[in-house]
C-alpha positions as CSV (number, residue, x, y, z in Angstrom):
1,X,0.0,0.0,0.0
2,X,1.0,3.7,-0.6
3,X,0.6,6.6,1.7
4,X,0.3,10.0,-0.1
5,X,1.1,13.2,2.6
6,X,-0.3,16.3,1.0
7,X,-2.7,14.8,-1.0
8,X,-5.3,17.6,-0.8
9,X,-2.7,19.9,-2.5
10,X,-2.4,20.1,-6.5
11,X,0.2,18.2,-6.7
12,X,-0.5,15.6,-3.8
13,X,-4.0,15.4,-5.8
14,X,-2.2,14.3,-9.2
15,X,-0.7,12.0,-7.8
16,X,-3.1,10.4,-5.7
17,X,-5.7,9.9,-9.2
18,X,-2.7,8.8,-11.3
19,X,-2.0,5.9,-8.3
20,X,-5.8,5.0,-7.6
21,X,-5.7,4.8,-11.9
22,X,-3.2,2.7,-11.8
23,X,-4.4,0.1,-9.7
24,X,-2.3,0.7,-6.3
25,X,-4.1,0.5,-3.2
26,X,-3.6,4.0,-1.7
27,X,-4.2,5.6,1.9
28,X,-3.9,9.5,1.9
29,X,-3.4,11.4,5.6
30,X,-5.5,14.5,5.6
31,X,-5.9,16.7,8.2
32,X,-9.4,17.1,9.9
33,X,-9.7,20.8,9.0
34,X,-8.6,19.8,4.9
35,X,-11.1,20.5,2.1
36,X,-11.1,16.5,0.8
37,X,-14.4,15.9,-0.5
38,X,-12.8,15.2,-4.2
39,X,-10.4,12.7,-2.6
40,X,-13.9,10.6,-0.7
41,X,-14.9,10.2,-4.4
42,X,-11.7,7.7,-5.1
43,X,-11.5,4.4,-4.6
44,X,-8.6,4.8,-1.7
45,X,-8.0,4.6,2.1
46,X,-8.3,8.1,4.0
47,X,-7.0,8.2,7.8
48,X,-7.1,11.6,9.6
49,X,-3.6,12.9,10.9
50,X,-1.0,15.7,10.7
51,X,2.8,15.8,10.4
52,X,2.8,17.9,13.5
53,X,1.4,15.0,15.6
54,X,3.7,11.5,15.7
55,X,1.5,9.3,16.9
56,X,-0.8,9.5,13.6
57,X,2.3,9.5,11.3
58,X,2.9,6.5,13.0
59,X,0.0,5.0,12.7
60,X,-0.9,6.0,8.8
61,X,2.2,4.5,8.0
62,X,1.4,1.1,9.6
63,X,1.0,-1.3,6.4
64,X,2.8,0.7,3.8
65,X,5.3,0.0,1.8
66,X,6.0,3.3,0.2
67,X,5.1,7.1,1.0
68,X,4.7,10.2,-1.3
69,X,4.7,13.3,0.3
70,X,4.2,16.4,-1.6
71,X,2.8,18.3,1.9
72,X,4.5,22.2,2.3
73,X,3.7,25.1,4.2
74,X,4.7,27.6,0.9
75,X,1.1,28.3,0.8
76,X,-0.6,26.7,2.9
77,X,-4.0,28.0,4.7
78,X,-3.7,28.5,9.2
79,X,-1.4,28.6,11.3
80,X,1.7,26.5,10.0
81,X,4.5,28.1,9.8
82,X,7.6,26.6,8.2
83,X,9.3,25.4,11.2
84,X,6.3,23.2,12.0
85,X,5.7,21.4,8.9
86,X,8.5,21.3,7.2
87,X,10.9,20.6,10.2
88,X,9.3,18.9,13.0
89,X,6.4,17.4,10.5
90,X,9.1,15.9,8.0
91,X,11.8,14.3,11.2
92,X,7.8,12.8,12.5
93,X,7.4,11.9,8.8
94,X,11.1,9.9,8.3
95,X,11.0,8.4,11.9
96,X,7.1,6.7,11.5
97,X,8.2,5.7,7.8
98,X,12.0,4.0,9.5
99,X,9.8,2.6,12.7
100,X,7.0,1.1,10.9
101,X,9.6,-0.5,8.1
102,X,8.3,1.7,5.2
103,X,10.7,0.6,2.1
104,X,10.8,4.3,0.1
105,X,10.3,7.4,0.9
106,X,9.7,10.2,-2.5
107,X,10.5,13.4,-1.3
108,X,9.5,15.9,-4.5
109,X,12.0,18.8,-3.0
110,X,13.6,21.9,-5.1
111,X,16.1,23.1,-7.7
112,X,19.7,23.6,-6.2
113,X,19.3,27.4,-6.1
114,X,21.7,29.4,-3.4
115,X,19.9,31.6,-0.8
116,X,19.2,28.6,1.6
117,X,20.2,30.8,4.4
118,X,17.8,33.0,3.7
119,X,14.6,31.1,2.3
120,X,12.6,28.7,4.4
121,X,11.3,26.6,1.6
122,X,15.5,26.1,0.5
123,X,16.6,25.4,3.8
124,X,14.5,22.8,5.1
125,X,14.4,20.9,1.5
126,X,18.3,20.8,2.4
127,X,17.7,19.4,5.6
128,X,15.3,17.3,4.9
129,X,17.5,16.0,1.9
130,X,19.9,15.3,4.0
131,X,17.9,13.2,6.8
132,X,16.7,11.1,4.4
133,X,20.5,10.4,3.4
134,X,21.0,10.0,6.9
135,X,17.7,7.8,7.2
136,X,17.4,3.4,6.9
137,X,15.0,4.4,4.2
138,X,15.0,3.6,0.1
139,X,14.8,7.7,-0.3
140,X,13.8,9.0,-3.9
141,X,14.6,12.7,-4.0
142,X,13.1,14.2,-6.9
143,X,14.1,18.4,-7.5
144,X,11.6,19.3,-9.4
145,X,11.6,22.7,-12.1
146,X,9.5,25.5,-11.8
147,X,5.6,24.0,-12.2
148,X,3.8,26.0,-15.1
149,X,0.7,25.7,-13.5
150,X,1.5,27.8,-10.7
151,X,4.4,30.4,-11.9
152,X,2.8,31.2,-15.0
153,X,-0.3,32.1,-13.2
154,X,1.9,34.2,-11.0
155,X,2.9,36.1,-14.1
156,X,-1.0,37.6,-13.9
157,X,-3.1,34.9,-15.5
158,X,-5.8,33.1,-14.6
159,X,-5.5,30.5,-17.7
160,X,-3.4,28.3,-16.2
161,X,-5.0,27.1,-13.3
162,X,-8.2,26.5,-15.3
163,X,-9.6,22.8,-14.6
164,X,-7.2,22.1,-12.1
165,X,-8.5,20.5,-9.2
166,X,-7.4,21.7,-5.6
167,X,-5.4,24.8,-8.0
168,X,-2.1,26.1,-5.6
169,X,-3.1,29.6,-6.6
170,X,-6.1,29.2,-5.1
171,X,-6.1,27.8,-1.7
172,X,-7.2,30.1,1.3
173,X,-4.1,31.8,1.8
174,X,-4.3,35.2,2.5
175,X,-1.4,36.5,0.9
176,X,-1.9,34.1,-2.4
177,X,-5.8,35.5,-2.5
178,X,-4.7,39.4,-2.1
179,X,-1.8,38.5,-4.5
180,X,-4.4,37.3,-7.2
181,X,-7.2,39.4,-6.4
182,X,-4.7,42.5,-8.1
183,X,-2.5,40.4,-10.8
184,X,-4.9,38.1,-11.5
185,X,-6.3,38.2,-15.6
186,X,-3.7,40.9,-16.1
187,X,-2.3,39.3,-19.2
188,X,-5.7,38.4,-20.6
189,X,-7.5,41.0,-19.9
190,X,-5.0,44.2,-20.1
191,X,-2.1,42.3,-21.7
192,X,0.2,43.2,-19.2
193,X,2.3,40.6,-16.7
194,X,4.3,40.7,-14.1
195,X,8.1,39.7,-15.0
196,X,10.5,38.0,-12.5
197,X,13.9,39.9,-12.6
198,X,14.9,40.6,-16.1
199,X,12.7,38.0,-17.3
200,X,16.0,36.4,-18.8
201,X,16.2,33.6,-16.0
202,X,15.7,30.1,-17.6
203,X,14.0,27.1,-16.2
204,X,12.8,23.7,-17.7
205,X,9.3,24.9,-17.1
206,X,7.4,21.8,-16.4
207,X,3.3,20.9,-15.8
208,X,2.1,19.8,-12.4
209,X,0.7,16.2,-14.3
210,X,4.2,15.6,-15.9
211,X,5.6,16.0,-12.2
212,X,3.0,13.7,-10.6
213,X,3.8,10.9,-13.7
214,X,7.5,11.1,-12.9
215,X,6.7,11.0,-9.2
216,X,4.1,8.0,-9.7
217,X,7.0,6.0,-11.9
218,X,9.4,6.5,-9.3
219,X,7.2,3.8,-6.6
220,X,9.0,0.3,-6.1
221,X,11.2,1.1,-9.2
222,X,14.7,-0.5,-8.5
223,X,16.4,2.6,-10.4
224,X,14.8,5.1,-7.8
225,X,16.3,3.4,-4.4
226,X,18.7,5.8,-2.5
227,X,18.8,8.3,-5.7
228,X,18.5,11.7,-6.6
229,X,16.4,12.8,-10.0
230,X,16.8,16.5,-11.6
231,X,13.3,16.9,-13.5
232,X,11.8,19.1,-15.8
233,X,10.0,19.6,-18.7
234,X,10.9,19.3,-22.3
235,X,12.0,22.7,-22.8
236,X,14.2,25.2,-21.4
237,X,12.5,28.7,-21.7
238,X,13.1,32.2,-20.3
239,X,10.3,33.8,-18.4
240,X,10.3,36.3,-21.6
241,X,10.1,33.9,-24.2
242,X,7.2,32.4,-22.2
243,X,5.5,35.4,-22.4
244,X,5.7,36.1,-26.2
245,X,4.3,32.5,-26.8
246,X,1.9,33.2,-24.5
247,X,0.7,36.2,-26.4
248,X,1.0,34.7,-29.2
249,X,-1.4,32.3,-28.6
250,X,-3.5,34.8,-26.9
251,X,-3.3,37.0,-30.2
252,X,-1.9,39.8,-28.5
253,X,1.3,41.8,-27.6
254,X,2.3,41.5,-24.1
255,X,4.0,44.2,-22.0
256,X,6.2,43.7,-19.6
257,X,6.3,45.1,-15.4
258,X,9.5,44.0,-14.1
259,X,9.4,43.1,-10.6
260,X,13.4,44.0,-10.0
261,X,14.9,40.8,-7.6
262,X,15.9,43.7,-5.5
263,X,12.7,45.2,-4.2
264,X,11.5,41.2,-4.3
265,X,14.3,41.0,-1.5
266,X,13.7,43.9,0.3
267,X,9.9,43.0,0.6
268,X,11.1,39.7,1.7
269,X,13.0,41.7,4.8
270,X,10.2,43.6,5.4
271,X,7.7,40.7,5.7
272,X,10.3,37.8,7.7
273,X,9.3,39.6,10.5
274,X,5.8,39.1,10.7
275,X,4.9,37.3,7.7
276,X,7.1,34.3,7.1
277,X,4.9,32.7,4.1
278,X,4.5,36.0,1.8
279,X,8.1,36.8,2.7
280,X,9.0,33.0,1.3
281,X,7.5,34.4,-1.5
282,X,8.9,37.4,-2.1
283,X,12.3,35.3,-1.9
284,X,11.2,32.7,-4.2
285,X,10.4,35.5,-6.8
286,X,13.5,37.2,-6.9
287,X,15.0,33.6,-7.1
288,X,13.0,32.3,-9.9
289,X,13.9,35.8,-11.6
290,X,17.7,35.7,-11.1
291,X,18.6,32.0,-11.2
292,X,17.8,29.0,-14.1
293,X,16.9,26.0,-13.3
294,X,17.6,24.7,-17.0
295,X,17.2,20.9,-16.9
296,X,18.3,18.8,-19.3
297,X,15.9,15.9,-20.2
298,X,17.6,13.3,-19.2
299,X,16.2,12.0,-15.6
300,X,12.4,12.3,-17.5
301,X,12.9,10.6,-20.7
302,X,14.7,7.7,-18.8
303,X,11.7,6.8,-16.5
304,X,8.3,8.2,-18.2
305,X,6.3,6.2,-21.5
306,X,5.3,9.3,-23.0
307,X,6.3,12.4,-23.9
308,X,5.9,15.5,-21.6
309,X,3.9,18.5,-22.4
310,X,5.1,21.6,-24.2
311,X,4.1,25.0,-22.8
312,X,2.8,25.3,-25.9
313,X,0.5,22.8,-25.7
314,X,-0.2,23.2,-22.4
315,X,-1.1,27.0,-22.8
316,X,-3.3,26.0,-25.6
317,X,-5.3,23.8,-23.9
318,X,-5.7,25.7,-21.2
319,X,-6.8,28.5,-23.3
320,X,-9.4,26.4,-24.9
321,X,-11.1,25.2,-22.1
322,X,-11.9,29.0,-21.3
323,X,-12.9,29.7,-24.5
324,X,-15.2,26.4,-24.4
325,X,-16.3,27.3,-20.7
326,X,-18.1,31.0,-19.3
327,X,-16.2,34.1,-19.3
328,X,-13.1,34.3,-17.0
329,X,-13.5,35.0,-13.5
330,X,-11.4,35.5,-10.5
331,X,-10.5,32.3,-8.6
């Protein structure tokens, strides 16, 4: 059996359908206060718990043989704070998987970017890298590329979180909500975006489903024990040439409002202080905007059966299921 952590998210949710699809027999952890009526409508096991509390860990993981967990506090509705989730919940997390003799452990963690110091999100996926090193368990640590899905609706779009079920963009987080409620159909409605940096950063830009295949494919397989994958889609684009294809498949010119990585920092040392998730935020967008994360191919093609999506395809598709459905609203 498999035990998905964070399976209420958008990722956790991909993965979750894509297991139950394929057969698996799947228990998910969700907390009592989680939204998780789409996940009672799978054929799968659902135990209430939370990373915070040990003595559920231990007990969802009784039984399994492998865990996913795509859970984070980067926007994440409450109370959690970084420290809670992503520190003590993960050392629960590793020592219910090692007591209960849980083979693997898939940790979908991020690029290699520098700033760790600084950024909660980089520092604990370090540490929690390196515990699972550290750990008895089959780790598979898998640093995933920017997710389409979510940065290109970060730009000022709504189109990219269209039929997306649980959508990160939209959970009730205060900061992602006010964030949205002002950039939000920007570029379809105004064709205007909001640029990371120079917009000349590059990334492997790759879809939230493709992550959740490669994720999926990495359960039980022998190639995946004690390893670390670098994945990403099947094309290395800069955040301004993923604007103009954008535009051009939105039939219209796109102009540019560079959000400079500096005031991105300096917001992020105004907020740390009393805001720790929109200053993560702020960090993460003057990293995105001044650092690639230009994966090569490699790591995917090895492991999936099919191809991964283009943006191009993926924009289009997304484009047409607004143009099929009513007229765009604000999430």
């Amino acid at each position: 059996m498999i035990l998905v952590v964070g399976a209420t998210g958008q990722l956790g949710t991909a993965v979750t359908r894509k297991l139950v699809a394929a057969g698996k027999d799947v228990r998910v952890l969700v907390r009592p206060a989680s939204k998780a009526a789409h996940l009672k409508r799978m054929e799968l096991e659902s135990v209430e718990g939370d990373l915070r509390d040990f003595a559920s860990l231990n007990a969802a993981c009784h039984g399994i043989d492998a865990v996913v967990s795509t859970a984070n506090a980067v926007i994440r509705p409450g109370g959690d704070d970084f420290a809670s989730v992503h520190d003590t919940g993960y050392r629960n997390l590793i020592k219910a998987a090692e007591q209960q003799g849980v083979q693997q452990l898939i940790f979908p963690s991020v690029p290699e970017w520098s700033g760790a110091d600084k950024l909660p999100v980089l520092k604990y996926a370090r540490l929690n890298e390196e515990r699972l090193r550290n750990s008895k368990l089959a780790f598979t640590i898998v640093r995933l590329s920017v997710f389409m899905d979510v940065w290109l609706a970060l730009l000022g779009s709504h189109v990219p979180s269209r039929a997306v079920e649980s959508p990160t963009v939209g959970r009730p987080f205060w900061f992602s909500r006010l964030y949205m409620g002002l950039v939000g159909g920007l570029i379809e409605k105004r064709g205007l975006a909001i640029v990371p940096g120079s917009g000349n950063a590059r990334h492997a830009f790759i879809s939230v489903d493709d992550a959740a295949r490669f994720l999926v494919q990495m359960v039980h397989h022998p190639q995946a024990q004690r390893a670390v994958f670098h994945v990403g889609g099947p094309e290395v684009l800069s955040w301004n040439e993923a604007l103009d294809l954008f535009g051009e498949l939105l039939g219209r010119k796109i102009r540019r409002i560079p959000f400079p990585a500096v005031v991105a920092r300096a917001n992020r040392a105004l907020l740390s202080p009393i805001a720790e998730g929109p200053a993560n935020i702020m960090g993460m967008m003057a990293t995105v905007g001044t650092q690639d994360s230009a994966y090569d191919r490699t790591d995917a093609e090895l492991f999936l059966e099919r191809p991964m999506i283009t943006m191009r395809s993926f924009l289009k598709e997304k484009i047409s299921h607004v143009e099929r459905g009513p007229a765009m609203q604000a999430i």
